[in-house]
C-alpha positions, 0 to 999 in steps of 0.5 A, a space after each residue: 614854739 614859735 618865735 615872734 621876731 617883732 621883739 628887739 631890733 638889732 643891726 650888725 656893723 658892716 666890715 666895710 664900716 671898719 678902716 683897718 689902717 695902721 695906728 703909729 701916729 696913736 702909739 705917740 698918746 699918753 694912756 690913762 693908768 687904768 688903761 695901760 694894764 686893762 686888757 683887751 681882744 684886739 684885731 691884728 691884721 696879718 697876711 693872708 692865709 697866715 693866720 695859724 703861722 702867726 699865732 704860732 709866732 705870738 704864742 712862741 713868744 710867751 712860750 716860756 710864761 706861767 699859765 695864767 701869768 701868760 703877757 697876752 692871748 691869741 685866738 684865730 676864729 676857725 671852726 673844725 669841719 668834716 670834707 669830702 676829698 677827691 678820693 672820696 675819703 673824709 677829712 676834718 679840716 680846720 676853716 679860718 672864719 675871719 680871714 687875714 685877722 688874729 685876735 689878740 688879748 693884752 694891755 693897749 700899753 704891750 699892743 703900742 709897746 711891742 705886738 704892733 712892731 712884730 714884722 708879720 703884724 701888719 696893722 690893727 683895725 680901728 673904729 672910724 665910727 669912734 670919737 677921734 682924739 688928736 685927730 687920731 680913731 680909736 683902735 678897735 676891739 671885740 668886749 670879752 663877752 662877745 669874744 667868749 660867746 664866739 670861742 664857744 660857738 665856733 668851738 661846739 657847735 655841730 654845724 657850720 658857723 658864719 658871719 653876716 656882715 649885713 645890718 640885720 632884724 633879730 628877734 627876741 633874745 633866747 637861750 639854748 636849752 639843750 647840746 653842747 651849746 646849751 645855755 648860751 644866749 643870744 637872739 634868733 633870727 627867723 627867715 622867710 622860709 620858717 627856718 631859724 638861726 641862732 645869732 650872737 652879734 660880734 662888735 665890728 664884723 656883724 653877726 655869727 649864725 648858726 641853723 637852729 631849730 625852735 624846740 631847743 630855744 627859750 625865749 628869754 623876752 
């Protein structure tokens, strides 16, 4: 099958694009009703290589909760991978995708209330392309669509994932036909050498990718 990559441009935004600065003076608004219970996948920015430490904390804390009554969810981008040690033995270990970043699910009301005061978040990232109020930028987050599509690729997919964080020309929209992966949708992305990636596009961080071959491509365009 080939793939015309002529179909629908899409450009992923730069990481550099995004000003990850701390959101105190924007905690002080007043938020809309609808706003303060609608929940969100923030992007709480925490040390390096503590990611997984402070899940663990956060998830300490609704510990207790109901399942599906639970205040908030956390999810550290990681995909499970095979390596080969020293030794020679194999190992899986687990690859932090987004370094230094927990993505956090729950109401902008519990985000200003309460998460943005725990000492091991630092800040959370904002949208400087996002129109300023009260001189203040938005705080960022990722649409529950995207985060979906991005839980499941990192969690199923056979090969390794990764993040391009350059704009980029995608082709047409496809959709998975076969695997564990089958029936997610998103775009191709052809390269030079005849290969093919799929690609779904992640709001603030570019475009997760993953080496595809055609046949298990329907083009849905």
């Amino acid at each position: 099958m080939r793939v015309n990559v002529s179909k629908p441009v899409v450009d992923s935004i730069p990481q550099e694009g995004i000003d990850a600065v701390g959101v105190e003076k924007a905690d002080q608004n007043n938020l809309p009703e609808r706003e303060s219970v609608r929940k969100h996948w923030y992007i709480a920015i925490v040390n390096n290589k503590s990611e997984k430490l402070s899940r663990d904390r956060l998830e300490d804390r609704i510990s207790g909760q109901p399942e599906g009554e639970k205040d908030y969810e956390v999810y550290v981008a990681s995909q499970k991978e095979m390596r080969l040690l020293p030794s020679g033995k194999r190992k899986q270990v687990e690859r932090i995708v987004f370094r230094a970043i927990v993505f956090i699910r729950c109401t902008e009301a519990l985000r200003r209330k309460e998460i943005v005061h725990l000492p091991y978040i630092k800040r959370f990232m904002v949208n400087i392309a996002g129109e300023r109020s009260g001189g203040i930028r938005p705080v960022a987050f990722i649409p529950d669509e995207q985060m979906s599509k991005l839980k499941r690729m990192l969690d199923n997919s056979e090969k390794s994932v990764t993040i391009d964080s350059r704009p980029i020309r995608l082709g047409a929209k496809v959709r998975i036909n076969a695997g564990k992966l089958c029936g997610l949708e998103g775009n191709v992305l052809e390269a030079p050498d005849g290969s093919a990636s799929f690609v779904i596009c992640v709001d603030m961080f570019g475009c997760a990718k993953v080496s595809i071959t055609r046949d298990m491509l329907d083009v849905l365009e």
